[in-house]
C-alpha positions as CSV (number, residue, x, y, z in Angstrom):
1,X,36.0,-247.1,121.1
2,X,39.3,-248.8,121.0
3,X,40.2,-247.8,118.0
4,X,41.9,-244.5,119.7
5,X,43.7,-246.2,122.5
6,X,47.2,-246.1,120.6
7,X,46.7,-242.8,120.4
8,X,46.0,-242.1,124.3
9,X,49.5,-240.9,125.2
10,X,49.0,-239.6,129.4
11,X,52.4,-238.0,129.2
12,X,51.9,-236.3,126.4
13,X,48.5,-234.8,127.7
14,X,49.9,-234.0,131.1
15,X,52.8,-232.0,129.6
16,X,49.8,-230.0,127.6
17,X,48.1,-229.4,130.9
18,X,50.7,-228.4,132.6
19,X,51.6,-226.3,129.4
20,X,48.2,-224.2,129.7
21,X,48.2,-223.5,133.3
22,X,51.6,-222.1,132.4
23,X,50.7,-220.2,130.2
24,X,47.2,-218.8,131.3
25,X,48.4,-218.4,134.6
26,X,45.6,-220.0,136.1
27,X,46.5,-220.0,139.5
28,X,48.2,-216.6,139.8
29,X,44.8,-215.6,138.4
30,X,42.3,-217.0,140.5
31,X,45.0,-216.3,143.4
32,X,44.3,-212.1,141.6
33,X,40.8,-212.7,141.4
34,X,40.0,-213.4,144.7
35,X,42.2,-211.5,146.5
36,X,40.6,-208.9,149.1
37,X,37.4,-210.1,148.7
38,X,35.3,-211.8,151.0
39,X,36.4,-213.8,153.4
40,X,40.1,-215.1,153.9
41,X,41.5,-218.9,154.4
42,X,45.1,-218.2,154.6
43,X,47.1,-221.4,154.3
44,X,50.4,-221.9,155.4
45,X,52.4,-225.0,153.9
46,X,52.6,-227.8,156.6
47,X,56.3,-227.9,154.9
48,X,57.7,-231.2,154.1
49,X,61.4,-231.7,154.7
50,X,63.9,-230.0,152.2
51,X,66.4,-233.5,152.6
52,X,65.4,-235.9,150.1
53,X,63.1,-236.9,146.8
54,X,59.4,-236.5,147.4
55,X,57.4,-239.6,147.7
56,X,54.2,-241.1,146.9
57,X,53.3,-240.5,150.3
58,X,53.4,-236.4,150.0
59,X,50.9,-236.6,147.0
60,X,48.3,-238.4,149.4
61,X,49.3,-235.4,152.1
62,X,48.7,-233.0,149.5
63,X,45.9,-234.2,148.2
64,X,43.8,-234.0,151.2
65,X,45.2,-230.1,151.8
66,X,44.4,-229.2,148.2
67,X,40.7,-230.6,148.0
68,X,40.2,-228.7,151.2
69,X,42.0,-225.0,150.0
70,X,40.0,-225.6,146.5
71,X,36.6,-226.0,149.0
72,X,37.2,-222.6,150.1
73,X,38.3,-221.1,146.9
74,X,34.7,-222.3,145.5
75,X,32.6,-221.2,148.6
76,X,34.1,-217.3,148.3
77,X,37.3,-217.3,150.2
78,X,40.1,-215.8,149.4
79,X,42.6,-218.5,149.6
80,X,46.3,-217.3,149.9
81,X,49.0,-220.7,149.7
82,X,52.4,-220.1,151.1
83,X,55.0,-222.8,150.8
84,X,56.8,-223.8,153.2
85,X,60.5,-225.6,153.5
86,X,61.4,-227.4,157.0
87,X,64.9,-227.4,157.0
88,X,65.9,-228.6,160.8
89,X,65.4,-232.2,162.2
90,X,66.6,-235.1,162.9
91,X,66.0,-236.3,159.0
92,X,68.0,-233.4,157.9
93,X,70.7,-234.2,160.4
94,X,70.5,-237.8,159.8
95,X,71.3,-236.8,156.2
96,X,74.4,-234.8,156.8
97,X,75.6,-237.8,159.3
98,X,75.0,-240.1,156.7
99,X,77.0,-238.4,153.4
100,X,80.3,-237.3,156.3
101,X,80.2,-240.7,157.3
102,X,79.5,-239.4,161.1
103,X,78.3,-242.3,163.5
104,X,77.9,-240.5,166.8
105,X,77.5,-236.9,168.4
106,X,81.8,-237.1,169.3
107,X,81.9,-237.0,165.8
108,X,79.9,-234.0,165.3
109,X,81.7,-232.5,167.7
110,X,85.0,-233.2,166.2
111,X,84.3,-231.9,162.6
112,X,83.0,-228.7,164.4
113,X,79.1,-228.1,164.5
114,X,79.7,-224.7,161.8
115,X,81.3,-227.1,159.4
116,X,78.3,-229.3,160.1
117,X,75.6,-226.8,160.2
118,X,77.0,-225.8,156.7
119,X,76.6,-229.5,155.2
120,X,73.3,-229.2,156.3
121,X,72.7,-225.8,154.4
122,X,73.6,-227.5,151.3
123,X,71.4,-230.6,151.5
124,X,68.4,-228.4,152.1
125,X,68.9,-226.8,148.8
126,X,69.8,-230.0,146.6
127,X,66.1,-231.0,146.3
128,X,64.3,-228.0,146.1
129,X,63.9,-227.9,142.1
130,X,62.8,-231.5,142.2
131,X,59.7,-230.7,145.1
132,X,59.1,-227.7,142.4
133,X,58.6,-229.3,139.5
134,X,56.8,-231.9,141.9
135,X,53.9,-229.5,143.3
136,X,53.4,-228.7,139.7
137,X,52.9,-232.0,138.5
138,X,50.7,-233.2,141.0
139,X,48.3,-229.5,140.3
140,X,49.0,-228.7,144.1
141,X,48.8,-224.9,144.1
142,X,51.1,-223.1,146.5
143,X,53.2,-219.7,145.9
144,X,56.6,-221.2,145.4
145,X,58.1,-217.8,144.8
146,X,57.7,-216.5,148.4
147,X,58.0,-219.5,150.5
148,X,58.6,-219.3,154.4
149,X,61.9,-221.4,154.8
150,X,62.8,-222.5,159.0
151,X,66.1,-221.7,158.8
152,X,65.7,-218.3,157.9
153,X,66.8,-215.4,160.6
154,X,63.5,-213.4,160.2
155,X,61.2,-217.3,160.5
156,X,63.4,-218.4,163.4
157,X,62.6,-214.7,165.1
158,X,58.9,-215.0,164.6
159,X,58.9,-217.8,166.4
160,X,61.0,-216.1,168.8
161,X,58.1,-213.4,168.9
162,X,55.5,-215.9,169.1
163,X,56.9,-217.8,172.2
164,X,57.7,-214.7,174.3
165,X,54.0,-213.4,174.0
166,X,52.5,-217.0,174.8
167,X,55.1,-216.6,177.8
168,X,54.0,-213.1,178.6
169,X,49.9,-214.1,178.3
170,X,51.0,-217.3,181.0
171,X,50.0,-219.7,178.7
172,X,53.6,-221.8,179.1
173,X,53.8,-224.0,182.0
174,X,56.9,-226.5,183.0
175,X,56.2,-229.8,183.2
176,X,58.2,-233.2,182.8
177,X,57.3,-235.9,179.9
178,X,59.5,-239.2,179.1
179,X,59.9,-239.3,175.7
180,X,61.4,-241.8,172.8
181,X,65.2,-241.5,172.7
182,X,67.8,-242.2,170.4
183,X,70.8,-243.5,172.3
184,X,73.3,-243.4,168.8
185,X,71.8,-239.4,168.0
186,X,71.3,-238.2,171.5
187,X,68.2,-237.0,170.7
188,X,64.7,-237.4,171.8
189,X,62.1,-238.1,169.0
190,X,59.4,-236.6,167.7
């Protein structure tokens, strides 16, 4: 039984795996298959932030999302996957802060908040290969080619959509909450 341990190489057979569902195309597939009929379960990427390296703590996220969409894929439902990329924040804008050297909101304001906004641009796109290659390692099926990005004109005008019809319906009401601040961003937290 032991005798075939030197040859038990897990990179090796994870690059095969992720070799065949390359090239058979398994997901797109299935994703083919499925589409139309039945019932649908349309999932929409809970995005993670597009500012950094993803961590051990997005596999357990995605685990928990994809044991759930493959449920549904079993049971008869069509399941379409769109990604998602947040790309506003605090950890976004923490990240600018942090490579211009900014320590406070006068500084922001000095550099000029188009100059700043445009730093930001650029950080959301440094990682994005990386969380690719990442959602395909971990066998965490999502459309990556048509992904729904937040800082996107026609995303940032759904939403628009969205909050003028809960308006309309009355289903917004004013109210005051005290909320955790951060005295150095001038922000609230979320």
């Amino acid at each position: 039984m032991l005798r075939n341990l030197q040859e038990f190489n897990l990179p090796a057979i994870e690059e095969k795996v992720l070799e065949n569902w390359k090239g058979t195309q398994v997901f797109k597939k299935l994703q083919a298959r499925k589409a139309g009929k039945g019932k649908t379960f349309r999932f929409y990427e809970g995005p993670p932030y597009a500012n950094g390296h993803p961590g051990i703590h997005h596999i357990i996220s995605r685990v928990f999302k994809d044991i759930i969409l493959r449920y549904k894929s079993m049971t008869g439902f069509s399941v379409p996957r769109r990604a998602g990329w947040d790309t506003h924040g605090l950890p976004i804008e923490l990240a600018v802060e942090k490579e211009l050297g900014i320590k406070n909101k006068n500084e922001i304001d000095k550099l000029g908040v188009a100059v700043f906004n445009k730093k930001a641009r650029e950080i959301i796109w440094r990682y994005l290969d990386e969380w690719e290659k990442f959602t395909e390692r971990i066998g965490y099926w999502l459309d990556l080619k048509d992904p729904y990005i937040t800082c996107e004109n026609d995303y940032i005008e759904s939403l628009w959509w969205i909050f003028k019809e809960v308006e309309k319906r009355g289903y917004l009401k004013e109210s005051r909450k005290v909320v955790p601040y951060c005295p150095r961003c001038e922000t609230p937290l979320s």
